[in-house]
SEFI-558724 format. One line per field, with one value per atom (N, C-alpha, C, CB): residue number from 0; atom name; z, y, x. Coordinates in Angstrom, 1 decimal. Atoms other than C-alpha are relative to their C-alpha. Glycine has a CB too. Example, Ala and Ser with C-alpha at 12.3 -4.5 7.8 and 13.67 -1.06 7.14 Angstrom:
BEGIN
nr	c(0,0,0,0,1,1,1,1)
atom	c(N,CA,C,CB,N,CA,C,CB)
zz	c(0.0,7.8,0.0,1.2,0.0,7.1,0.8,-1.4)
yy	c(-1.2,-4.5,1.2,0.0,-1.1,-1.1,1.1,0.5)
xx	c(0.9,12.3,0.9,-1.0,-0.9,13.7,-0.8,0.4)
% end
This chain:
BEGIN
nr	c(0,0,0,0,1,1,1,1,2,2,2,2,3,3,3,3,4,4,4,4,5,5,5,5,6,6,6,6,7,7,7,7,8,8,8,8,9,9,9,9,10,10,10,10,11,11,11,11,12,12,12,12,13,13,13,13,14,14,14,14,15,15,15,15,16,16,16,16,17,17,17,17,18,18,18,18,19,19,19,19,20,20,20,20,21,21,21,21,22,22,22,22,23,23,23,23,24,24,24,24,25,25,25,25,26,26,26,26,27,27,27,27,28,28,28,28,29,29,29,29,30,30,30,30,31,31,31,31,32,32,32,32,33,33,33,33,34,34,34,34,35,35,35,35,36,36,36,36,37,37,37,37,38,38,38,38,39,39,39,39,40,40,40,40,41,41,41,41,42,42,42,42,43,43,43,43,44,44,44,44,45,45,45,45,46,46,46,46,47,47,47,47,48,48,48,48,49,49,49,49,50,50,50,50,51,51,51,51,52,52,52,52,53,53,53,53,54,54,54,54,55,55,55,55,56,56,56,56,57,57,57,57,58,58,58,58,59,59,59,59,60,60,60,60,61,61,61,61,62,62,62,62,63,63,63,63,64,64,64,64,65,65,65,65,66,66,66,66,67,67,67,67,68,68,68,68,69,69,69,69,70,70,70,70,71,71,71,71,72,72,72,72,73,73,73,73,74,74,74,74)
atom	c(N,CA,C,CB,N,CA,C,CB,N,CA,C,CB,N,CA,C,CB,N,CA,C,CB,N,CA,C,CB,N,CA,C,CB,N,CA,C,CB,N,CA,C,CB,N,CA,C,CB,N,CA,C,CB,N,CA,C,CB,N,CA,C,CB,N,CA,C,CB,N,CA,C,CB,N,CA,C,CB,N,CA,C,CB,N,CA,C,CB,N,CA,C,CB,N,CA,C,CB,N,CA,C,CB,N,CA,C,CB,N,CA,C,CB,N,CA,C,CB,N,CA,C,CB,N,CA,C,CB,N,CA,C,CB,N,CA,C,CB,N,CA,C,CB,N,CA,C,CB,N,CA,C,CB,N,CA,C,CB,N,CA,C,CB,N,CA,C,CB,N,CA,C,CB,N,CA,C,CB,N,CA,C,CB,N,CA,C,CB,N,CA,C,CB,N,CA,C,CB,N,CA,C,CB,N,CA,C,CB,N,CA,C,CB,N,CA,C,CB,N,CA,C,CB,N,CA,C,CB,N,CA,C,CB,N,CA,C,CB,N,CA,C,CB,N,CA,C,CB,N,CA,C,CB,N,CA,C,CB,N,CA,C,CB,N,CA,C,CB,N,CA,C,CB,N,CA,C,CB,N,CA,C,CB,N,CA,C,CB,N,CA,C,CB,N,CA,C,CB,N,CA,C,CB,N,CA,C,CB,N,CA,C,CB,N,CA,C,CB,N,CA,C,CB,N,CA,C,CB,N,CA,C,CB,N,CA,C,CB,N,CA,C,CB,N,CA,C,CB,N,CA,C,CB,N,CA,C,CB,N,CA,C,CB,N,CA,C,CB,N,CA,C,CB)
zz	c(-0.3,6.7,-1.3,1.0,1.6,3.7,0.2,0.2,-0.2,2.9,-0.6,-1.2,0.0,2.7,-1.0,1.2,1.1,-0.8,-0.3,-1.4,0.3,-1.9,-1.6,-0.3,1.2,-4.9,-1.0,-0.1,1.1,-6.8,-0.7,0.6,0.4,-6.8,-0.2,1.0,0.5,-7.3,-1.4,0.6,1.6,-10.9,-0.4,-0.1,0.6,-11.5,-0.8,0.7,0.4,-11.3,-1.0,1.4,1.3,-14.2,1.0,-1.1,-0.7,-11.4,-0.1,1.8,0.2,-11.8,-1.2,-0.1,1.3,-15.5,-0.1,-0.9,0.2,-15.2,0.9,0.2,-0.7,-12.4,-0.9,1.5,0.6,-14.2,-1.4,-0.6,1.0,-17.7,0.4,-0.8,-1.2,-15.2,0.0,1.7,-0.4,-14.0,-1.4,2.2,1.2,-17.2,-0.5,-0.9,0.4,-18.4,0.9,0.2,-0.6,-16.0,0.3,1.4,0.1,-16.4,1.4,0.2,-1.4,-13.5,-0.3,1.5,-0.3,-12.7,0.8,-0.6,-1.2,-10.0,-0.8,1.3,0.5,-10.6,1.0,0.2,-1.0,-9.0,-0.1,-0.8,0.3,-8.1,0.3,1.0,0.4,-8.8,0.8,-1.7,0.1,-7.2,-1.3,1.3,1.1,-9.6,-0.2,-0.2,-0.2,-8.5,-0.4,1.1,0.5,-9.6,1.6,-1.1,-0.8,-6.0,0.4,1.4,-0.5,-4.9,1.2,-0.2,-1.1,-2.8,0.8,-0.4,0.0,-3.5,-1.2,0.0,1.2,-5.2,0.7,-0.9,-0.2,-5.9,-1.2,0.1,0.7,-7.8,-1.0,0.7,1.2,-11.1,-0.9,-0.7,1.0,-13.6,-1.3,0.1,1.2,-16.8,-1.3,0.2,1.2,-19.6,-1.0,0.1,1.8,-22.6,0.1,-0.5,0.2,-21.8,0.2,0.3,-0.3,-22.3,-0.2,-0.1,0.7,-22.4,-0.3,-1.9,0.3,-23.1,-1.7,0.5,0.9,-26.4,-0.4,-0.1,0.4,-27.9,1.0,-2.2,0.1,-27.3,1.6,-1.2,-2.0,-23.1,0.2,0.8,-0.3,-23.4,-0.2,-1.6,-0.1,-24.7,1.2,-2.1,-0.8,-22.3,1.6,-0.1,-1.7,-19.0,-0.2,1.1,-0.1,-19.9,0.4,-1.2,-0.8,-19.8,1.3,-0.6,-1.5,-16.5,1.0,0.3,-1.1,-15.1,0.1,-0.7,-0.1,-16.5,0.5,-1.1,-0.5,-15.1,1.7,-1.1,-1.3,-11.9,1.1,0.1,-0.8,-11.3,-0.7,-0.8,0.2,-13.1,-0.9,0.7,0.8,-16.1,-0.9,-0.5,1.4,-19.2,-0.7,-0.6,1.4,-22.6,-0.5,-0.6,0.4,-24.5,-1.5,0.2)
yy	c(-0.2,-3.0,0.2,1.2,-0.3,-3.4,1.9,-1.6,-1.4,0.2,-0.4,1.3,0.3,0.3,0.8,-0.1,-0.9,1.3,-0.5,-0.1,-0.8,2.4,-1.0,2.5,0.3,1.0,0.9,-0.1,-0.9,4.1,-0.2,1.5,0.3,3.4,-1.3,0.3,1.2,-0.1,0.0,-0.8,-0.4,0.7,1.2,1.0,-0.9,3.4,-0.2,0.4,0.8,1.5,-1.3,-0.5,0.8,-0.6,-1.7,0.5,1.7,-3.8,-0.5,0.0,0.9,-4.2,-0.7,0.9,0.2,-4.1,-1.8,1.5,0.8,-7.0,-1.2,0.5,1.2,-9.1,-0.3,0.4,0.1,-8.5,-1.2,1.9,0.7,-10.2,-1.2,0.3,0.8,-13.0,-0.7,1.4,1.0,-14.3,0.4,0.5,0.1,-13.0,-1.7,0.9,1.4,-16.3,-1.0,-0.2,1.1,-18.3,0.6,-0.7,0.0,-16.2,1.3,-1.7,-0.6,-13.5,1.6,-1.1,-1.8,-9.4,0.4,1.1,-0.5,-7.5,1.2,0.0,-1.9,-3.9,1.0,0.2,-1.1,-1.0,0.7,1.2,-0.9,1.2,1.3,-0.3,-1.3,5.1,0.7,0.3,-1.5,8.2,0.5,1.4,-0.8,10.9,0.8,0.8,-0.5,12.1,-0.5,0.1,0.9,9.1,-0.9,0.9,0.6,7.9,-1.3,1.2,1.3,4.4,-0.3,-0.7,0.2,3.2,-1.4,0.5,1.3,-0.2,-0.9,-0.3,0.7,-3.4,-1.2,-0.1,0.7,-6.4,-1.5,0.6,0.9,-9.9,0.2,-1.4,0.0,-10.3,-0.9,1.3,1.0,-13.0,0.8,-1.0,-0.5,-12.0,-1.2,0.9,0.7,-14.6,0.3,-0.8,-0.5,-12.4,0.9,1.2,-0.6,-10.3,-0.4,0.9,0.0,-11.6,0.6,-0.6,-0.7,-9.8,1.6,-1.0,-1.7,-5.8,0.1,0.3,-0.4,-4.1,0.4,0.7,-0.2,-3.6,1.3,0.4,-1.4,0.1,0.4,1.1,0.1,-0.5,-0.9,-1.3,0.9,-3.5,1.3,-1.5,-0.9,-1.0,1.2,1.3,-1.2,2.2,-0.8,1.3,0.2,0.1,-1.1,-1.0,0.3,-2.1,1.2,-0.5,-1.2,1.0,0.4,1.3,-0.5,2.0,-1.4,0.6,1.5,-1.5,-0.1,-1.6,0.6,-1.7,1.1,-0.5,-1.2,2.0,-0.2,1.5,0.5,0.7,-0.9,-0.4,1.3,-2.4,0.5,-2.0,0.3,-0.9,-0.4,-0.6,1.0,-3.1,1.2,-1.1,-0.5,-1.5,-0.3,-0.4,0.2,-1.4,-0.2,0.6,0.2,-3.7,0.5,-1.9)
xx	c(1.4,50.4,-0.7,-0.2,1.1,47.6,-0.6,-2.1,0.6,46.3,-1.8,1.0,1.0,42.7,-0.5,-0.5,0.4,41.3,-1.5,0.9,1.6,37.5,0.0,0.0,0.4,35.5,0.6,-1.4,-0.4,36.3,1.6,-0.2,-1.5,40.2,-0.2,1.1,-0.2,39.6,-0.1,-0.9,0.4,37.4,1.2,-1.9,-1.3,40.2,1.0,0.7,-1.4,43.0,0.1,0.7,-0.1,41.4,-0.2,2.1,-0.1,41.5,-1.5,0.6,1.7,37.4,-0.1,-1.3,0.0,37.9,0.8,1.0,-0.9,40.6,-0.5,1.4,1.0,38.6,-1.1,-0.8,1.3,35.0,0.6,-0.5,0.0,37.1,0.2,0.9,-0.4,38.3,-1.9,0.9,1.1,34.8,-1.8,-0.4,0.4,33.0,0.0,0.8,-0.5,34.5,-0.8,1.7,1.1,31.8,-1.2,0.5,1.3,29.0,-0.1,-0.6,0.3,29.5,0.7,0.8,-0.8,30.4,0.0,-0.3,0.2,30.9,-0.4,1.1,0.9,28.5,0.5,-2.2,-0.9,29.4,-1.8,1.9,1.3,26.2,0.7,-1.5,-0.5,27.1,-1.1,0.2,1.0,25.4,0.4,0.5,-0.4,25.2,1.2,-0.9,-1.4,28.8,0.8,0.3,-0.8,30.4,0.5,1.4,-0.9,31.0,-1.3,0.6,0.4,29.9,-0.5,0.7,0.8,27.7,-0.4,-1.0,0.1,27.1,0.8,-1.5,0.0,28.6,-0.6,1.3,0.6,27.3,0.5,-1.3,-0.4,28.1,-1.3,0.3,0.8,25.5,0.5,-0.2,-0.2,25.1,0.1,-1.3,-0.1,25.8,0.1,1.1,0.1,25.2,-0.5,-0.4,0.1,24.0,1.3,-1.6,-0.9,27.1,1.1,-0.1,-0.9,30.5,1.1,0.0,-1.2,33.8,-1.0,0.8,-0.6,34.5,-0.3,2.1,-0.3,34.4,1.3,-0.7,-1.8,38.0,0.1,0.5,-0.8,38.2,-0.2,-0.8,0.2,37.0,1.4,-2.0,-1.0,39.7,1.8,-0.3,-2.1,42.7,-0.1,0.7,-0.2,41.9,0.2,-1.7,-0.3,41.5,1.4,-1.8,-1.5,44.7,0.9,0.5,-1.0,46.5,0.1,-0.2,0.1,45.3,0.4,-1.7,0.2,45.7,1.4,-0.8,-1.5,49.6,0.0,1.0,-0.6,50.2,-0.6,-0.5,-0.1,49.0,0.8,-0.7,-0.5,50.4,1.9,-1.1,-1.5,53.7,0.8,0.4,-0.4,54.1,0.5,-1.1,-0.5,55.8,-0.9,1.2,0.5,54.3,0.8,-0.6,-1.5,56.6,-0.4,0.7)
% end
């Protein structure tokens, strides 16, 4: 049976970060809209063509979280 997970654990587990780099590459992001709590409310797809790709130091913290999700080692 699929378990049923929340935006917040989705962005957590680093998997927005790793989709978002994914369709970056044609011009697109999914946003997350935030209360002031940090909990989500809304998302939404968005064009993004002045912004492509992460800054290194967003690229190394959500890898970590992405391989400690999904399990991977650090070789």
């Amino acid at each position: 049976m699929h378990k049923h997970q929340n935006w917040e654990s989705f962005r957590d587990s680093g998997m927005l970060w790793w989709v978002n780099r994914i369709i970056h590459t044609f011009g697109w992001m999914i946003v997350l809209y935030e209360e002031d709590d940090g909990e989500v409310v809304a998302a939404s797809p968005k064009r993004c063509t002045d912004i492509l790709g992460f800054p290194a130091s967003v690229d190394e913290e959500k890898l970590e979280s992405f391989r400690a999700h999904i399990g991977a080692k650090h070789p």
